[in-house]
C-alpha positions as CSV (number, residue, x, y, z in Angstrom):
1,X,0.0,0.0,0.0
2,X,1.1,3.4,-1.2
3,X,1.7,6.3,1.1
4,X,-1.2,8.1,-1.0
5,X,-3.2,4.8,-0.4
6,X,-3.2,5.0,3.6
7,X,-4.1,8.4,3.7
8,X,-7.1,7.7,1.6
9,X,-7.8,5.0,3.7
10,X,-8.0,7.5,6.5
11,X,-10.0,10.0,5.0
12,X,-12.8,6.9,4.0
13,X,-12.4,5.4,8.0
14,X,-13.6,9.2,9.0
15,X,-17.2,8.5,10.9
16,X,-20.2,11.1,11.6
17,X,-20.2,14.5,10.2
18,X,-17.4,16.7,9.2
19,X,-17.2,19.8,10.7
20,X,-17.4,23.3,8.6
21,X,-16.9,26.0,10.1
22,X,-17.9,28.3,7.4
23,X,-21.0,28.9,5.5
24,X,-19.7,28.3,2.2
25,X,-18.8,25.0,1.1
26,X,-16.4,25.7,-1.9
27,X,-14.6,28.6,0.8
28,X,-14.5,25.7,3.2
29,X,-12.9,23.2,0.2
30,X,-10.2,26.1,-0.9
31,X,-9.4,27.2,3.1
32,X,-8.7,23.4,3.9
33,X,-6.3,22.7,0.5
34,X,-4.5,25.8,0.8
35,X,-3.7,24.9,4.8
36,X,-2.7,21.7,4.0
37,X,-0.9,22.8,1.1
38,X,0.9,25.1,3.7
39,X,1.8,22.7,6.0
40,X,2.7,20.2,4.0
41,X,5.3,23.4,1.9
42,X,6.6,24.5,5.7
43,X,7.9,20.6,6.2
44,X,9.2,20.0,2.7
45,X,11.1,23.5,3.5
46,X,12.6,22.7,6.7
47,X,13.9,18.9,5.5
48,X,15.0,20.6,2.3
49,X,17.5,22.8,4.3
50,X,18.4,20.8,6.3
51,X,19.3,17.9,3.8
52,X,21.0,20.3,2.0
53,X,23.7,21.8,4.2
54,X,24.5,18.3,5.5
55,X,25.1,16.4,2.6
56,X,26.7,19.5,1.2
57,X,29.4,19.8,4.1
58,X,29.6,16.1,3.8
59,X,30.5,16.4,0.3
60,X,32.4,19.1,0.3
61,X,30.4,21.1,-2.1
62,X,27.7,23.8,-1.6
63,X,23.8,23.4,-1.7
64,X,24.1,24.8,-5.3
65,X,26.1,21.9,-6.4
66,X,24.0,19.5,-5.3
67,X,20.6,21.4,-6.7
68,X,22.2,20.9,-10.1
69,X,23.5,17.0,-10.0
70,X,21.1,14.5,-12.6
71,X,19.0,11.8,-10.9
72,X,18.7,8.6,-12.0
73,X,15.3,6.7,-12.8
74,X,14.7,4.8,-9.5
75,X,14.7,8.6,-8.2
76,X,12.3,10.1,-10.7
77,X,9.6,6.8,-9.9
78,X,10.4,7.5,-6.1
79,X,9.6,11.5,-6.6
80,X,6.1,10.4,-8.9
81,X,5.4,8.5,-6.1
82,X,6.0,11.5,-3.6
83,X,3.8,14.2,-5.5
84,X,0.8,11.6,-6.0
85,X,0.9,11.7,-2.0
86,X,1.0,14.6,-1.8
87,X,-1.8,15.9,-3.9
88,X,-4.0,13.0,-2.1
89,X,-2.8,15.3,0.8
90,X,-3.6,18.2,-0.4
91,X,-7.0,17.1,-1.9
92,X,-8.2,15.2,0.5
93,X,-11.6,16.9,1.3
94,X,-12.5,16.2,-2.2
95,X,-12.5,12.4,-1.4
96,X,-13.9,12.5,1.8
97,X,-17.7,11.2,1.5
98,X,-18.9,12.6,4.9
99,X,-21.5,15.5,4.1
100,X,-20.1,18.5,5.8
101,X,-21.8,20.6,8.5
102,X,-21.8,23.9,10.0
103,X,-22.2,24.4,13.6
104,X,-23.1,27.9,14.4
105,X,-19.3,29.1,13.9
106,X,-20.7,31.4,11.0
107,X,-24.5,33.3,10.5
108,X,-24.7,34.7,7.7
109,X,-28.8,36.2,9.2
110,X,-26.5,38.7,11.3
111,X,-27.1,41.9,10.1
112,X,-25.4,45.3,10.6
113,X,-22.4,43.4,11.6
């Protein structure tokens, strides 16, 4: 089973409603991709550096070096791999079946406000 196929597993196992916490279901969709899109950016960042200077001061070279080296095949399958779990990440309200539900967080009746 594929990284991308336990996190869809996860998302299916989810039970009883789904909470919303705005009125709008396509605001709700975007606000929850563009978080996880965020979060999952903020980790790829911080192992990205990191990586980086060590293997470069283990190699002697600098980060720029190692940006530019070719990767073989077996990389390229292992990096398809990566980005098709990621976008099952990223997407994942999409495949969640659960009908969403608001619970008071947002009234759109309220006016003057």
């Amino acid at each position: 089973m594929t990284r991308a196929d336990e996190i869809l597993e996860i998302v299916r196992a989810g039970q009883g409603e789904r909470p919303a916490s705005l009125e709008n279901q396509e605001t709700e969709d975007v606000l929850t991709i563009t978080l996880a899109l965020l979060v999952e950016l903020g980790v790829a960042l911080d192992r990205i550096d990191r990586l980086e200077r060590q293997v470069a001061e283990l190699a002697g070279k600098t980060p720029e070096q190692l940006r530019e080296a070719p990767l073989g095949a077996d990389a390229e399958i292992q990096r398809e791999a990566q980005q098709t779990a990621l976008i099952a990440r990223a997407l994942r309200i999409f495949f969640d079946g659960r009908t969403p539900v608001t619970r008071g967080y947002y009234n759109t009746n309220r006016k003057g406000k």
